[in-house]
SEDO-31291 format. One record per atom (N, C-alpha, C): z, y, x. Coordinates in steps of 0.1 Angstrom, whole numbers, padded with zeros to 4 digits, always signed. Layout:
<sites>
ZYX...
</sites>
This chain:
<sites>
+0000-0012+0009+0000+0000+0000+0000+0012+0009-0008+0026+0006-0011+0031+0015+0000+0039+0014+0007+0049+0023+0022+0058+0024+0019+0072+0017+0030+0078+0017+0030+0093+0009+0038+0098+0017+0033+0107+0022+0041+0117+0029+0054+0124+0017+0067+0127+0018+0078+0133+0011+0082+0140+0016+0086+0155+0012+0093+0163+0014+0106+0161+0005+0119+0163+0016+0133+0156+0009+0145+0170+0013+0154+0173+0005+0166+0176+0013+0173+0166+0006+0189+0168+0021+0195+0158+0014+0209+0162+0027+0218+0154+0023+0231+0161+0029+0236+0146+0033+0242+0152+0050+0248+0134+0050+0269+0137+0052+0271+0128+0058+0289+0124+0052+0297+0136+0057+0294+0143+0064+0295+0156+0068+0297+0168+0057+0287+0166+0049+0283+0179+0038+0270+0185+0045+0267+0183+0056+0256+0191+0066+0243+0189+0056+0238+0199+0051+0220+0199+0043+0210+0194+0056+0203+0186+0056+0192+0181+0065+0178+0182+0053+0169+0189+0058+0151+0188+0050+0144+0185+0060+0133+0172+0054+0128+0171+0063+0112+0161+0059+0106+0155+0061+0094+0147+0058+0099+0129+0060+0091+0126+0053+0094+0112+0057+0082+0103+0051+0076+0094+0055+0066+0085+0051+0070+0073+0044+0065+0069+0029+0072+0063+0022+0063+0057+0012+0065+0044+0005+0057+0043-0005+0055+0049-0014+0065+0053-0025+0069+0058-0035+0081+0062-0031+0090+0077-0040+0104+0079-0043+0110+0068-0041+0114+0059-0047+0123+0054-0043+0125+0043-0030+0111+0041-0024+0113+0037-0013+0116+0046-0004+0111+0064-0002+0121+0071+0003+0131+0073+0002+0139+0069-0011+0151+0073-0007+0162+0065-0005+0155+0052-0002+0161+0039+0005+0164+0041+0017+0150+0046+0027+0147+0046+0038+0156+0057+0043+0161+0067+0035+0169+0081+0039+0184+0075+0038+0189+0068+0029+0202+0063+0026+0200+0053+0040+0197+0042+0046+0198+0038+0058+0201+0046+0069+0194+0060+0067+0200+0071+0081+0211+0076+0072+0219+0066+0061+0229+0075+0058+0228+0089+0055+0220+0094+0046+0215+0107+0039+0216+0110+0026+0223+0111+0014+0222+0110+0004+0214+0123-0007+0201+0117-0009+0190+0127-0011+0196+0138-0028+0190+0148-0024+0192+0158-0032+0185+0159-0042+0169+0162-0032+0156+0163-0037+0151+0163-0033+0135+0149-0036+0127+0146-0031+0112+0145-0033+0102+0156-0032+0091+0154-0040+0081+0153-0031+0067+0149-0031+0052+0148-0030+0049+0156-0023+0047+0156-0008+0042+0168+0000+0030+0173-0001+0024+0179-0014+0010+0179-0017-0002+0188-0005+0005+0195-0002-0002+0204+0010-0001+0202+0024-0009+0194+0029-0009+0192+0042+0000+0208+0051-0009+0216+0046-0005+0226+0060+0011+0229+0059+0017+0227+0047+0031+0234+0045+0040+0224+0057+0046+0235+0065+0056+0227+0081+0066+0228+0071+0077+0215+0074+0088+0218+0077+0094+0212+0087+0110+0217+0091+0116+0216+0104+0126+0200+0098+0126+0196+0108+0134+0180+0104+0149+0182+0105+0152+0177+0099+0170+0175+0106+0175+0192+0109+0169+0200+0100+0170+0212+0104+0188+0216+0098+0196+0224+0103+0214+0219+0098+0218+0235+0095+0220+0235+0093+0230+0252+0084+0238+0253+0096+0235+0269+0100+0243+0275+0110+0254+0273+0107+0260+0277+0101+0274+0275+0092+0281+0258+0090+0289+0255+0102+0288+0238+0098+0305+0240+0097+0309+0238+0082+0325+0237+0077+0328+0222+0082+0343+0224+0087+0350+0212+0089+0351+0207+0075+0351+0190+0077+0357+0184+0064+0362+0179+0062+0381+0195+0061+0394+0187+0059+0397+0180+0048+0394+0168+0045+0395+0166+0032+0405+0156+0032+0420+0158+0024+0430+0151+0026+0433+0142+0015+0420+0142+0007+0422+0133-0006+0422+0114-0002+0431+0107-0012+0434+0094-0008+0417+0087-0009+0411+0077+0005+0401+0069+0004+0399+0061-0008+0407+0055-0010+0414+0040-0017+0412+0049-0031+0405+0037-0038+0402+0040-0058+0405+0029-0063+0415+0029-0065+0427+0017-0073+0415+0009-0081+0421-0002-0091+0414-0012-0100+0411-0007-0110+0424-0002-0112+0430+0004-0126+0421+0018-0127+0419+0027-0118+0408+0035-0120+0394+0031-0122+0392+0024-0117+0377+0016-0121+0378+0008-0136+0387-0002-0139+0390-0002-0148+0388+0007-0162+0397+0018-0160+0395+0027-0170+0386+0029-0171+0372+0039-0161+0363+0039-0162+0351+0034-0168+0354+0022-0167+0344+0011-0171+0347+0011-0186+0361+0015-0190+0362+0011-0206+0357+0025-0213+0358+0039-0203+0353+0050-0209+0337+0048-0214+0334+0041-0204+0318+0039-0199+0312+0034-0211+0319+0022-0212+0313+0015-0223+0313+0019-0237+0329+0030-0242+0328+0036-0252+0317+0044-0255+0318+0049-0241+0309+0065-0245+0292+0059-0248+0285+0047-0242+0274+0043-0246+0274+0038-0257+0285+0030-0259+0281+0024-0275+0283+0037-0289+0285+0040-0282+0286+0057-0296+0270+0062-0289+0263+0064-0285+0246+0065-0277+0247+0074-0270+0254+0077-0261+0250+0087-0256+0245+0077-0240+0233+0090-0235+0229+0081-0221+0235+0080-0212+0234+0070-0202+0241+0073-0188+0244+0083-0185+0233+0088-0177+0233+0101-0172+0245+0111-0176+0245+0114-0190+0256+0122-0196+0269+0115-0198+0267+0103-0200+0284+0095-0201+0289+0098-0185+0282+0100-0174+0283+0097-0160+0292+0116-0158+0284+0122-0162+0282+0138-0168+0300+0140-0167+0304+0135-0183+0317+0140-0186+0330+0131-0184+0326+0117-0179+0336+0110-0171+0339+0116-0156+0327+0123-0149+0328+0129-0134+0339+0142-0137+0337+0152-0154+0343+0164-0156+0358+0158-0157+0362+0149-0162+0373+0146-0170+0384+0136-0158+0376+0132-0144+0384+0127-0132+0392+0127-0127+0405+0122-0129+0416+0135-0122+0417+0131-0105+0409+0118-0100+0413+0112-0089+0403+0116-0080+0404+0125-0073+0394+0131-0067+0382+0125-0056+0390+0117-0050+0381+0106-0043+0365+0097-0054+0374+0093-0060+0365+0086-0077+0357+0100-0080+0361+0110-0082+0353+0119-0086+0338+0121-0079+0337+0123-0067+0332+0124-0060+0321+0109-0062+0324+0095-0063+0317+0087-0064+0311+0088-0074+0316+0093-0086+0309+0095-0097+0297+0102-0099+0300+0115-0089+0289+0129-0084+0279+0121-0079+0279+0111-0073+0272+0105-0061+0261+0092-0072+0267+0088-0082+0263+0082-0092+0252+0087-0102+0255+0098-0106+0251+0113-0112+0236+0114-0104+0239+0115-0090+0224+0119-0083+0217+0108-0083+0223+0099-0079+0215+0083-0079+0204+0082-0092+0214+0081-0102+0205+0081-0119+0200+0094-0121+0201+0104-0117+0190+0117-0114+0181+0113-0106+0179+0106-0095+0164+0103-0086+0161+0090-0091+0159+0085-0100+0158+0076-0111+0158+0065-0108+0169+0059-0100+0178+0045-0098+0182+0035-0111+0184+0027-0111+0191+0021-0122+0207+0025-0123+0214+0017-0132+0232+0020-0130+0233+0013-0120+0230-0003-0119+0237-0012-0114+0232-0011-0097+0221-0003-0096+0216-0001-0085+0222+0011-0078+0229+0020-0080+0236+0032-0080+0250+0028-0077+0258+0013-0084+0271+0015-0081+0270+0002-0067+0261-0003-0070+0261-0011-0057+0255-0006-0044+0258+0009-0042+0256+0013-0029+0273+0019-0026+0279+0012-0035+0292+0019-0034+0305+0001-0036+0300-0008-0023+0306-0020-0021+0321-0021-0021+0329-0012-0018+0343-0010-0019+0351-0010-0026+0338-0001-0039+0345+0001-0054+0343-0008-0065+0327-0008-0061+0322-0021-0069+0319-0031-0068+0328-0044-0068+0321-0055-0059+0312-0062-0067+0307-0073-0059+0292-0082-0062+0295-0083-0078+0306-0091-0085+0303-0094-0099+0304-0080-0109+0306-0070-0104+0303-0055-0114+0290-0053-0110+0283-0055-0101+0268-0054-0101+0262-0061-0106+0262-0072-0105+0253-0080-0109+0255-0080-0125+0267-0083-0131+0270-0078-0145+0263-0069-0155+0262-0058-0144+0252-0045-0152+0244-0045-0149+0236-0053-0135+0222-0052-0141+0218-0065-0150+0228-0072-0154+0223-0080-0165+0223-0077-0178+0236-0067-0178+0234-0059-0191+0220-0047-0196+0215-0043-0184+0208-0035-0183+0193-0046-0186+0189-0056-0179+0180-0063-0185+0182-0066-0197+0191-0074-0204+0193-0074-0216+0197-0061-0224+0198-0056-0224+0200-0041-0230+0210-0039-0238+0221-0050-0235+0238-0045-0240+0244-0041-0230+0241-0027-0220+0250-0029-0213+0264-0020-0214+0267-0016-0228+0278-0016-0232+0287-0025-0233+0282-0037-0240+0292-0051-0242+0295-0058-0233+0286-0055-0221+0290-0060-0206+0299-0051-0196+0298-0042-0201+0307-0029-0195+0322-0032-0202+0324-0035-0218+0338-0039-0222+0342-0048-0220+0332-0060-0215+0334-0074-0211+0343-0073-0196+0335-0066-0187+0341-0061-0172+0357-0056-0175+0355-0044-0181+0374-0040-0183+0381-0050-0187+0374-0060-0199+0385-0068-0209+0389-0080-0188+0373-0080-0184+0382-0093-0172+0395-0086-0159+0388-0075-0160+0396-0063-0151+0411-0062-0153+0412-0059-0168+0428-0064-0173+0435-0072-0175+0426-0082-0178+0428-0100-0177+0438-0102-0159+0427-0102-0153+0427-0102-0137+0438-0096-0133+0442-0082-0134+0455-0074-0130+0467-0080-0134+0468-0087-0148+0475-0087-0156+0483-0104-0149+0471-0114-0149+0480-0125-0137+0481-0121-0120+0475-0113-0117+0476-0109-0099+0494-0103-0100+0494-0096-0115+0504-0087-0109+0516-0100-0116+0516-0108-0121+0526-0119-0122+0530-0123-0110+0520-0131-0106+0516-0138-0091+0524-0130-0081+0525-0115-0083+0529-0110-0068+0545-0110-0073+0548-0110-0082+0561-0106-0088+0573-0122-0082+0559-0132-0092+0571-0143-0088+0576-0146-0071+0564-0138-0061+0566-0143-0048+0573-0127-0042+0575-0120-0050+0584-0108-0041+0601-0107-0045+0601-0115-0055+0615-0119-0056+0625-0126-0044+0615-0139-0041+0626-0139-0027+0626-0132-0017+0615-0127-0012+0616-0119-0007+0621-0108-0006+0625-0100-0019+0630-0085-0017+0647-0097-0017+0654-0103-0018+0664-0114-0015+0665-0116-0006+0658-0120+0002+0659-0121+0016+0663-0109+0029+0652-0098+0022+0654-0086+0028+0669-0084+0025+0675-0083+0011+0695-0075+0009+0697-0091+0023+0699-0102+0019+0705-0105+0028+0706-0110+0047+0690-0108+0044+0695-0096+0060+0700-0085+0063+0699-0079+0054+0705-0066+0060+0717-0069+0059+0724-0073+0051+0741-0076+0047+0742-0079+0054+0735-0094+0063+0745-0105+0075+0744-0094+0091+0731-0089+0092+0730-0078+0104+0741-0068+0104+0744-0059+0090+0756-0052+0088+0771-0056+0099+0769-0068+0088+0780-0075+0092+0784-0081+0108+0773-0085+0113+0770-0087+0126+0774-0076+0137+0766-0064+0133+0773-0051+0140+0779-0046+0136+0786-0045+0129+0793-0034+0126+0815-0041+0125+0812-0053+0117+0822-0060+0114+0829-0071+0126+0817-0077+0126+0822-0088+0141+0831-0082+0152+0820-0072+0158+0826-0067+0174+0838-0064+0171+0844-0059+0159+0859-0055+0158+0868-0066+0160+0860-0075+0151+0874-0089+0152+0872-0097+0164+0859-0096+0170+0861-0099+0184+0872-0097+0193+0876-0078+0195+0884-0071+0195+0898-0078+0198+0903-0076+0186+0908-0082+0178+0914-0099+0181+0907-0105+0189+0905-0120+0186+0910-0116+0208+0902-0110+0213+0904-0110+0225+0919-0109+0230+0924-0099+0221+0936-0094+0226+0949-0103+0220+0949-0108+0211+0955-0118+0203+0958-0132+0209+0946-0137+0211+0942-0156+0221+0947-0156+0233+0949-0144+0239+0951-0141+0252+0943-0157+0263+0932-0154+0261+0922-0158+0270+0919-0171+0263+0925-0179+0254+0921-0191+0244+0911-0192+0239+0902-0202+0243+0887-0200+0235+0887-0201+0221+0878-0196+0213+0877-0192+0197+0871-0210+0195+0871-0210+0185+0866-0218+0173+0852-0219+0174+0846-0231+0179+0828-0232+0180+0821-0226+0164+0824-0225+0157+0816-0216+0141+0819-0209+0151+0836-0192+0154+0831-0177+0157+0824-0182+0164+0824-0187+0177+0817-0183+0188+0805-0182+0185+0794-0187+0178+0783-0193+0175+0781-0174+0170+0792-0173+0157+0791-0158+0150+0792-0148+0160+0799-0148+0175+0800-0140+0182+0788-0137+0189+0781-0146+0192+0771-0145+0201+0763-0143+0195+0759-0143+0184+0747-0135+0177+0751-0126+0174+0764-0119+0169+0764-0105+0170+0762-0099+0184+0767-0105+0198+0764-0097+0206+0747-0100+0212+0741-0105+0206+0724-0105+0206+0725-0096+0195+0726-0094+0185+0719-0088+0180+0724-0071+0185+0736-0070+0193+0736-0055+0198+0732-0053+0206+0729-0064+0218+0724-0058+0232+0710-0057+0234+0705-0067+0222+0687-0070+0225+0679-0063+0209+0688-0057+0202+0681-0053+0187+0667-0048+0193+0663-0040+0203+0652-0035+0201+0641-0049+0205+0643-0057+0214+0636-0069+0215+0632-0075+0205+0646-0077+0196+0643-0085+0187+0632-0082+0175+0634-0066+0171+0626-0059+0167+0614-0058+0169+0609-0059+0183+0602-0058+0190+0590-0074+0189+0598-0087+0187+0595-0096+0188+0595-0100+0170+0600-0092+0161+0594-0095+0146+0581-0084+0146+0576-0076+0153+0568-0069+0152+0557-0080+0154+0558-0085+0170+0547-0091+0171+0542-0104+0165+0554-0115+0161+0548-0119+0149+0547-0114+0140+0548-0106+0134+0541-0103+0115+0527-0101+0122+0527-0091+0134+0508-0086+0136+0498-0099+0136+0509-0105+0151+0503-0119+0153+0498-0126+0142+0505-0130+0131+0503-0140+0119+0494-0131+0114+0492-0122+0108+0480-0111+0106+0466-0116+0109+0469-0112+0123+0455-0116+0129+0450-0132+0130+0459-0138+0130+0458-0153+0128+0448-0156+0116+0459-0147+0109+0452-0155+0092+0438-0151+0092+0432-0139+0095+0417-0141+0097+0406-0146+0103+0420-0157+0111+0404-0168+0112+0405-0179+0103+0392-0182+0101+0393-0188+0087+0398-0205+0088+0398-0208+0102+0403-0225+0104+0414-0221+0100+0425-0211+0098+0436-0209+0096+0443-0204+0081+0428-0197+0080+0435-0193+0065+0433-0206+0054+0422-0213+0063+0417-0226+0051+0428-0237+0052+0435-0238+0062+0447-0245+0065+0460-0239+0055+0463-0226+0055+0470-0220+0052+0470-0219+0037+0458-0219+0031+0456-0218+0018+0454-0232+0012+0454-0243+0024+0451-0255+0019+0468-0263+0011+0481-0255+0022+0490-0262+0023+0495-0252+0009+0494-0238+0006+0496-0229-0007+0491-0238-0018+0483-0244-0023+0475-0250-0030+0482-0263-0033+0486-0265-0021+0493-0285-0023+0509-0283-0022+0515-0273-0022+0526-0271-0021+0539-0270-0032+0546-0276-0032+0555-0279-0046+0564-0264-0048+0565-0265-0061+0567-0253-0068+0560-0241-0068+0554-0236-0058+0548-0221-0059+0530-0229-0056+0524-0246-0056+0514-0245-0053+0511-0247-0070+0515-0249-0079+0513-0248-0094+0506-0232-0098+0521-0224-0094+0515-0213-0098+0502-0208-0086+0500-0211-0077+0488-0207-0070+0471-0211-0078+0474-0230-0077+0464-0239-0085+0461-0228-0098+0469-0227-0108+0467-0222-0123+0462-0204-0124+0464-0196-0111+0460-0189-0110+0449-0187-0105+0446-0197-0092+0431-0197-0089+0420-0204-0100+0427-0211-0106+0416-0219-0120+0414-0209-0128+0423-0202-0133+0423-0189-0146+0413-0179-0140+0415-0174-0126+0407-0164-0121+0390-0167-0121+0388-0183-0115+0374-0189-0116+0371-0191-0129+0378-0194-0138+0368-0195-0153+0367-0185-0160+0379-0173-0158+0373-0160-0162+0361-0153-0163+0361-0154-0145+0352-0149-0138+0336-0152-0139+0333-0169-0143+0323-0177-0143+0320-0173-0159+0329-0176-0165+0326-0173-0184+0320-0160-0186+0327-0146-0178+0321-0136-0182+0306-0134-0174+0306-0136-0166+0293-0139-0161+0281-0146-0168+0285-0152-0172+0276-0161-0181+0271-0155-0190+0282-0154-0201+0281-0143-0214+0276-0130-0207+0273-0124-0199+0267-0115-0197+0250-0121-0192+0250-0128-0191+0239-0132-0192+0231-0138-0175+0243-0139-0169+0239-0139-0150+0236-0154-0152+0221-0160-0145+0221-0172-0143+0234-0182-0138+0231-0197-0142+0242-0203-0137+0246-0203-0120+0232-0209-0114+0236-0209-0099+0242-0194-0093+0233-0183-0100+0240-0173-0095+0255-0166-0097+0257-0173-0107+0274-0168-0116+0281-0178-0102+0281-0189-0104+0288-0197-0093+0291-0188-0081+0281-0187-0073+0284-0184-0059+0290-0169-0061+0290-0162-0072+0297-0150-0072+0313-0151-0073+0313-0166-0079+0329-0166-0086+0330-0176-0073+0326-0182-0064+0330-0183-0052+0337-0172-0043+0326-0163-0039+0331-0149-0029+0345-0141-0035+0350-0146-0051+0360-0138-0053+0367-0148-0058+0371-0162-0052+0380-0175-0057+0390-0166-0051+0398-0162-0043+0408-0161-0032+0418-0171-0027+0405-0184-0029+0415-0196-0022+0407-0205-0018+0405-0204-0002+0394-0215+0003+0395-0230-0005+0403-0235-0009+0402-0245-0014+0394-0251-0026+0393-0236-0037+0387-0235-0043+0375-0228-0042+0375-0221-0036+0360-0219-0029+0350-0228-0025+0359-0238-0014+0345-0248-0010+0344-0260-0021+0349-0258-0039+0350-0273-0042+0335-0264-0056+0341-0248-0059+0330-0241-0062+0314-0242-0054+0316-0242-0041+0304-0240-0033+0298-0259-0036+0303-0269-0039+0299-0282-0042+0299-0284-0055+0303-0275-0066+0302-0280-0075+0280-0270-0077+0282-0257-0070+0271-0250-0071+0256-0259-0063+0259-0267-0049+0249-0275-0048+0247-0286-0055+0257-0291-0060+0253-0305-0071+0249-0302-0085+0251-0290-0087+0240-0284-0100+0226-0280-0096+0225-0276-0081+0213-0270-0083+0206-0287-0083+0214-0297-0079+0205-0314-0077+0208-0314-0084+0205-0311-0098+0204-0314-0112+0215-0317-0118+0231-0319-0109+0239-0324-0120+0244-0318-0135+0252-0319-0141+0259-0310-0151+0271-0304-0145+0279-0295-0147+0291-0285-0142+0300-0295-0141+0304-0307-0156+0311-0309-0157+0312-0322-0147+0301-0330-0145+0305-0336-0133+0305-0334-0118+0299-0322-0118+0299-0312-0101+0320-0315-0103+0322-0308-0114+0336-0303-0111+0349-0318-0110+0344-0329-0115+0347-0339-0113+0349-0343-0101+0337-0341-0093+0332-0349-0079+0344-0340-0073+0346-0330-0076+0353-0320-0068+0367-0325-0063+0373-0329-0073+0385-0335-0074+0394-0323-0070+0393-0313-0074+0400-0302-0073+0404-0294-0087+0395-0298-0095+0403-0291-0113+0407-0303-0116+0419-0301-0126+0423-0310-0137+0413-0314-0147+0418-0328-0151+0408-0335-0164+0408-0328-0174+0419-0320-0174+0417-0315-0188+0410-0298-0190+0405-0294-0179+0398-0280-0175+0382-0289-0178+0380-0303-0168+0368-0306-0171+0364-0311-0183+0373-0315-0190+0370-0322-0207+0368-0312-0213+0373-0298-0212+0365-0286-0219+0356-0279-0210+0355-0282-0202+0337-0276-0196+0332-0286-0202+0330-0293-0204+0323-0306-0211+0319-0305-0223+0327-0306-0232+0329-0298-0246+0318-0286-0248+0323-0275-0234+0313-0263-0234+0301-0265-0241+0299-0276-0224+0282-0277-0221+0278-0286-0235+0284-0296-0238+0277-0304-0253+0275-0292-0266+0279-0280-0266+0281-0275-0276+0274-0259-0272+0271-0261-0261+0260-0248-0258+0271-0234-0260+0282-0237-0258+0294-0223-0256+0301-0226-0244+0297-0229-0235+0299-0231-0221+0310-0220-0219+0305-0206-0221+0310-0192-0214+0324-0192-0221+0328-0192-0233+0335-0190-0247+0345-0200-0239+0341-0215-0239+0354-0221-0233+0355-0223-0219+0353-0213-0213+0355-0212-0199+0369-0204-0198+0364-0189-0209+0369-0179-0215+0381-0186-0219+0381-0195-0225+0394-0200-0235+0407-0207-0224+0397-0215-0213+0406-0221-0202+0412-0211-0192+0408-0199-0191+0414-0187-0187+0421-0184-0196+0421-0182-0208+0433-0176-0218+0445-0191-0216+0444-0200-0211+0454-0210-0215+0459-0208-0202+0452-0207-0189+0462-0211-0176+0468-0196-0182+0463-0183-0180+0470-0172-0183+0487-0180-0187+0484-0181-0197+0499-0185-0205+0504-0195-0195+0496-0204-0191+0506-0212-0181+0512-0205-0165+0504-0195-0166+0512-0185-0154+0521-0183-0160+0522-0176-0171+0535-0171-0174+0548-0175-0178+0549-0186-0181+0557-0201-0182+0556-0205-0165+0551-0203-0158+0554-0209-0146+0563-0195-0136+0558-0185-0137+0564-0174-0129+0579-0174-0137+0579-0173-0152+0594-0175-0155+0604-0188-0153+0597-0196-0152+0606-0207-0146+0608-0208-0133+0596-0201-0127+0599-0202-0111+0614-0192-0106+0611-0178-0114+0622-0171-0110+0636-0176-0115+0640-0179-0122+0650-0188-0134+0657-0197-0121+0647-0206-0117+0654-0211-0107+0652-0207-0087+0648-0197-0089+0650-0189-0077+0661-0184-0078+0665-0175-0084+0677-0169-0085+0687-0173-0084+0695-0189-0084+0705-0195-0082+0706-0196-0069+0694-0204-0064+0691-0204-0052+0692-0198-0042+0689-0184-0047+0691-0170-0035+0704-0167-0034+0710-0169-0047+0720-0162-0044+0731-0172-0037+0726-0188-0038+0737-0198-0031+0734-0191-0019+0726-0190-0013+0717-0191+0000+0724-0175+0006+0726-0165-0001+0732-0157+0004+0746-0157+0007+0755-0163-0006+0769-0167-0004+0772-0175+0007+0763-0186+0012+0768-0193+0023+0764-0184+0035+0754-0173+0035+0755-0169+0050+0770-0157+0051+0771-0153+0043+0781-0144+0041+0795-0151+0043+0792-0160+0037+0805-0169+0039+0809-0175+0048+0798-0177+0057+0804-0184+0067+0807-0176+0080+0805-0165+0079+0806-0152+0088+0821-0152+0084+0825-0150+0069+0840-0146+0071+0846-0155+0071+0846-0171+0072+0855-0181+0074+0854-0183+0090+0842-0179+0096+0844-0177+0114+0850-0170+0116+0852-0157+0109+0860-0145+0116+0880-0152+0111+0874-0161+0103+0893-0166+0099+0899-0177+0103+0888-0182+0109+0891-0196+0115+0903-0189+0124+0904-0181+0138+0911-0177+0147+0922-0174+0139+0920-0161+0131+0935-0156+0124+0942-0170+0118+0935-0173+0116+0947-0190+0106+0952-0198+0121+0943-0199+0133+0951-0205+0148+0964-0193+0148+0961-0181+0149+0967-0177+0153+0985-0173+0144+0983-0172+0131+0996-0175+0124+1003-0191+0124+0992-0198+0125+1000-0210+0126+1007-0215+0140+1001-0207+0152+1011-0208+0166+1021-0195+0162+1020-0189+0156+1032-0179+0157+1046-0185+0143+1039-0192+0134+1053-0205+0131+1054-0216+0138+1046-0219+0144+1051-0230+0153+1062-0224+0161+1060-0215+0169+1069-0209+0175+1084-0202+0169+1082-0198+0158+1095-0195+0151+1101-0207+0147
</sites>
C-alpha cells in the first residue's frame, strides 16, 4: 500500500508539544507509529501540499517542570466505579465520546482523570473504546479489553460494561475476605512480638538485676537463663537483628519471583490444611467468574481460557487451566479437559457438564462462582473462630513463660531464706 505523508502535533510524557511529518498508511497507522516514539497525537491530518516545511521534534521555548505530585496508582474500586458510570450512561444513549466527556468532568482522582483525557483523544482520532483503554495495561488489564471489544463487536457494549463491574465487585468482594482471614494472625503475631520484645528489654534486665545481687553468684534456673540470654541478644544486637529481618522479608521477595519458587510456594498454599481450602475455593470462584463472564460477553472459548489463566493467581491452577485449554483445542469437551486435570472438584465438573449439555455453559460457571463465594465465606468464618483460641493460647504461653522464668529464682530464693530460719 503506497504511504501518506502526515502532518501531526502531539505532546509526549513531559507535556513538551513536538509537530512534525511522518510517513504512514492511513491515520491510524500514524498514530501507532507516533505512540511507539511515545507521543500522544493531538492532531493529525494529510499533508496535502508538498512545498508546506515543517520543523520535526520542534519543542516550545518554554519547557515547565512536571511537578506533579498526584498518586500513580488507580485503585480497582476506581475503575470499578467507572465502568458502572460507563455502562449507565450508554445504556440511557448517549455516545462514548460524551459519556468519556462527563465522567473525565466529574473525576475527583486526578491521576484517572488524566487517563480518561487521554481516552477522550484516542476516540477523538477515531480509535475504538477497547483499543484506547488497552494502551493503558496498568489500569486495564487483558480481560477488560478483550471484553469490550466483544461488546463492541456485538454491540451490547453496555451489558458488557455492567457485566465487568458486577465481576469487579464479585472479585473485591472474595480478595478482600481472603486478605482478612490471613491478616488476622498476623496483625496477632505482630501484638505479640512486640509484648514479648517489651518484656525482654525493658522488664528482664531489671530482674536480672535483681537475681545478680540476690544468688550471690548461684546459677539461675535453665528456663531464666534461656529468658536471660535473649534479652541480652535482643539488647546488644537489636540493630542486627533488625537488620537480619530486613534481609529476609527482601530476600523472600525476591525469591518469590522466580517462578520455580513461586510454583513451589503456591503448590504447598493449594495442598495445605486449613488455609489451602480457602486458597483452592478462592482460586475456583475467581476462574469460573472470570471464564463465565467472558463467555457471556461473547470472547471465544480458547481465548476466554488463556485470559482466565494470566489472572488465576495460582500457578497450580494456572498450569491445570493451560491443559484444560490444549485438550480443547484437540477437540476435547471443558468438562473432560477439567477432569484430566485432576485439579477441580467432581462437583465443579458435574456442573460444567450440565453447562455444556444444556448450551448455558457461561450461567453455570456464573453460578459455581456464586457457590464457592458463599463457601469462602463459611470458610474465612470458621477459619478465624478457630484462630482466635489459638492465638491467644500461643500468646499466653509466650508471656507466660517469661514470667514463670523471671519466678523460678524468686521461689529459690524464699525457699533458702526458710530453710535458713
Amino acid at each position: 500500500m503506497q504511504s501518506t505523508i502526515f502532518f501531526y502535533k502531539a505532546v509526549d510524557s513531559f507535556g513538551v508539544e513536538h509537530r512534525g511529518s511522518i510517513d504512514a498508511e492511513n491515520r491510524m497507522d500514524g498514530i501507532e507509529k507516533l505512540r511507539r516514539k511515545d507521543l500522544f497525537v493531538k492532531e493529525i491530518e494529510i499533508l496535502s501540499d508538498p512545498r508546506f516545511e515543517v520543523q520535526q521534534n520542534t519543542k516550545k521555548e518554554k519547557i515547565s517542570l512536571n511537578l506533579n505530585f498526584k498518586s500513580k496508582k488507580v485503585t480497582a474500586k476506581t475503575v470499578m466505579v467507572f465502568t458502572r458510570q460507563m455502562a449507565t450512561l450508554l445504556d440511557a444513549g448517549l455516545p462514548v465520546l460524551r459519556s468519556l466527556t462527563m465522567l473525565q468532568e466529574q473525576q475527583p482522582d486526578g491521576t484517572f482523570k488524566d487517563v480518561l483525557g487521554k481516552l477522550r483523544e484516542s476516540i477523538q482520532s477515531g480509535e475504538s473504546l477497547s483499543t484506547a483503554v488497552s494502551q493503558h495495561p496498568r489500569i486495564f488489564n487483558t480481560n477488560f479489553v478483550k471484553m469490550v471489544k466483544a461488546g463492541e463487536l456485538g454491540g451490547v457494549l453496555d451489558v458488557v460494561l455492567n457485566r465487568l463491574a458486577e465481576f469487579g465487585e464479585k472479585a473485591n468482594q472474595v480478595r478482600g475476605k481472603v486478605k482478612s482471614a490471613m491478616m488476622y494472625p498476623g496483625i496477632v503475631m505482630i501484638i505479640a512480638i512486640t509484648i514479648v520484645s517489651a518484656l525482654l528489654v525493658l522488664i528482664v534486665p531489671k530482674f536480672e538485676k535483681i537475681f545478680f545481687d540476690m544468688l550471690n553468684g548461684q546459677p539461675l534456673p535453665f528456663l531464666t537463663q534461656i529468658v536471660v540470654s535473649a534479652s541480652d541478644a535482643l539488647k546488644d544486637h537489636f540493630l542486627l537483628i533488625l537488620l537480619s529481618i530486613g534481609i529476609i522479608y527482601f530476600g523472600t521477595a525476591a525469591l518469590m519471583k522466580n517462578p520455580m519458587v513461586q510454583r513451589l510456594v503456591d503448590r504447598g498454599l493449594y495442598w495445605m490444611p486449613m488455609f489451602g481450602d480457602l486458597v483452592r475455593m478462592s482460586a475456583i470462584s475467581h476462574f469460573s467468574r472470570t471464564l463465565g463472564t467472558l463467555l457471556s460477553s461473547g470472547v471465544p472459548v480458547l481465548q476466554a481460557l488463556m485470559n482466565a489463566k494470566e489472572t488465576a493467581g495460582n500457578t497450580v491452577v494456572a498450569d491445570a487451566i493451560m491443559m484444560i485449554h490444549t485438550n480443547v483445542k484437540n477437540g476435547e469437551s471443558i468438562k473432560q479437559a477439567m477432569l484430566a486435570s485432576k485439579v477441580f472438584p467432581r462437583m465443579v465438573v458435574g456442573m460444567v457438564e450440565v453447562g455444556e449439555e444444556t448450551g448455558n455453559l457461561s450461567k453455570m460457571l456464573i453460578k459455581i462462582a456464586e457457590l464457592y463465594d458463599e463457601e469462602v465465606d463459611t470458610s474465612v468464618s470458621g477459619l478465624t473462630t478457630l484462630m482466635e483460641p489459638i492465638m491467644i493460647v500461643l500468646l499466653a504461653f509466650l508471656i507466660g513463660t517469661i514470667v514463670i522464668a523471671l519466678f523460678l529464682p524468686l521461689i529459690g530464693i524464699m525457699s533458702g531464706l526458710q530453710g535458713g530460719t
